[in-house]
C-alpha positions as CSV (number, residue, x, y, z in Angstrom):
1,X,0.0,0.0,0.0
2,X,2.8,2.0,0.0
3,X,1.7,1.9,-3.7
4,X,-1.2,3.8,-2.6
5,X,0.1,5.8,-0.1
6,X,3.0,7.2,-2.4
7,X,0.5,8.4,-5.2
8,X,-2.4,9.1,-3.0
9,X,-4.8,6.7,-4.8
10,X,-6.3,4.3,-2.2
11,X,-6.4,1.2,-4.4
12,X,-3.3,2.2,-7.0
13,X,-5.2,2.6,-10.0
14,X,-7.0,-0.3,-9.1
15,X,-3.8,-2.3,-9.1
16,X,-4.8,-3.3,-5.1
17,X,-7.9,-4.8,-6.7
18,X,-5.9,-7.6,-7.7
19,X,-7.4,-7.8,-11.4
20,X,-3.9,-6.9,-13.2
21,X,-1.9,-10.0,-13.0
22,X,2.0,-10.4,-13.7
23,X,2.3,-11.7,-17.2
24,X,-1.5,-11.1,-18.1
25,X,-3.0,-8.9,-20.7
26,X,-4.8,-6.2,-19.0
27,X,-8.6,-7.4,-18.4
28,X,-10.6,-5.8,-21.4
29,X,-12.0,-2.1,-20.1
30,X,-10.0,-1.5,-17.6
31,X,-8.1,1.6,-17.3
32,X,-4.5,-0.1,-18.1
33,X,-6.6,-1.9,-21.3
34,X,-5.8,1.6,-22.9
35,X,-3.3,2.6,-24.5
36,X,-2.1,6.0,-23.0
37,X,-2.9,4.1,-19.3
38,X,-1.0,0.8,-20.2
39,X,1.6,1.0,-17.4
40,X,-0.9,2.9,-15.1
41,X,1.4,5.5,-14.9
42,X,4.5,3.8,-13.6
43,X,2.7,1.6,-11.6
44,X,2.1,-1.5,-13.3
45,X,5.5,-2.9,-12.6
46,X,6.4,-6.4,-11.9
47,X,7.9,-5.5,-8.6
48,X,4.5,-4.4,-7.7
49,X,2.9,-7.0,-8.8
50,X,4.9,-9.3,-6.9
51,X,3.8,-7.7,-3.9
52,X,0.4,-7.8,-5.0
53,X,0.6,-11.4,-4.8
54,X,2.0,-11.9,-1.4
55,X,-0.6,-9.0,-0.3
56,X,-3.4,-11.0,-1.9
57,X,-2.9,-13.8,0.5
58,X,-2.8,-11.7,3.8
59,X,-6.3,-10.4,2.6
60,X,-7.5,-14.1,2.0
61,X,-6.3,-15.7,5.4
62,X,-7.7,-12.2,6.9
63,X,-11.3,-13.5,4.9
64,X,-11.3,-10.3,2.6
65,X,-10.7,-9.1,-0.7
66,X,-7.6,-7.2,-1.5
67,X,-9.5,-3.9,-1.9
68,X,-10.8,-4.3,1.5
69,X,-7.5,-4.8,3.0
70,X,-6.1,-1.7,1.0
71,X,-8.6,0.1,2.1
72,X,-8.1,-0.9,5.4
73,X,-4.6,-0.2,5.5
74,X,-5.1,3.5,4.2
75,X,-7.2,4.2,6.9
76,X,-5.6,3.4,10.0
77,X,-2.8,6.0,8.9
78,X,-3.0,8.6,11.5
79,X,-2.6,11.6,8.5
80,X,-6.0,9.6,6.6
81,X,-9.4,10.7,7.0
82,X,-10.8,9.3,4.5
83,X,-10.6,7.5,1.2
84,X,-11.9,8.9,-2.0
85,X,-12.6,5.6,-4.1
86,X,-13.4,5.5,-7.6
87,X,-15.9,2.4,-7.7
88,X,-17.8,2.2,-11.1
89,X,-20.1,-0.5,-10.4
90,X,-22.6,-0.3,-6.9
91,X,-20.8,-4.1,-5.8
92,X,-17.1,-2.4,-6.1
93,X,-18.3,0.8,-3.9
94,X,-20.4,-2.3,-1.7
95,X,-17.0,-4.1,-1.0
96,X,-15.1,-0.8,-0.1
97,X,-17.5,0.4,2.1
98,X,-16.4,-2.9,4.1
99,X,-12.9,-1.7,4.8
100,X,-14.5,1.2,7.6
101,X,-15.2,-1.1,9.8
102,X,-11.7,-3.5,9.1
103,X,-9.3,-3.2,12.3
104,X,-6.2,-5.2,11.3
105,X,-4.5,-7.0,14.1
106,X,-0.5,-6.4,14.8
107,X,0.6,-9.1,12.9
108,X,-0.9,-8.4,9.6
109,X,0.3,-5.2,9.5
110,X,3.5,-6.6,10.1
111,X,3.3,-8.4,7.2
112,X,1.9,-5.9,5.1
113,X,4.4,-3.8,5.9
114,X,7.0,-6.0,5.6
115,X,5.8,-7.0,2.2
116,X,5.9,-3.3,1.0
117,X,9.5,-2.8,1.9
């Protein structure tokens, strides 16, 4: 999330959705599907990817999505308010709307942090 954090955008460019995968075509429509957005403006790296991975399994052993975890993770930052999203269907702003009431224990955040690094 450090991803996030660095370019202020909650989920990266949707890149903390976990629909761009390492080695994979961009998924039809999405923002990276595009030309001028193909590396999602430096973000869409394999290094990040990578991480994207290993931050796709603390979400599942924490019995959320990615997003959710992201979002989570934005949040508790003591300089974070709030998190402007940009869902563009009602069951992506449904499953972000879950990360308000996500308080991540010690040890994931170690691991999320120590993923990021």
């Amino acid at each position: 999330m450090a991803l996030a954090k660095s370019f202020g955008l909650p989920l990266a460019q949707g890149i903390l959705t976990g629909k761009y995968l390492k080695g994979a075509q961009a998924p039809a429509g999405s923002r990276a599907s595009q030309e001028k957005y193909s590396n999602l403006f430096g973000l869409l790296t394999d290094e990040n990817l990578d991480k994207v991975e290993l931050l796709k399994e603390v979400a599942k052993e924490n019995d959320m999505s990615l997003a959710t975890l992201a979002l989570a993770w934005i949040l508790r930052q003591p300089n974070v308010s709030s998190a402007l999203v940009g869902a563009s269907r009602p069951e992506q702003l449904e499953e972000n709307v879950k990360a308000a009431g996500v308080k991540l224990n010690v040890e994931t955040l170690a691991r999320i942090e120590d993923i990021l690094r």
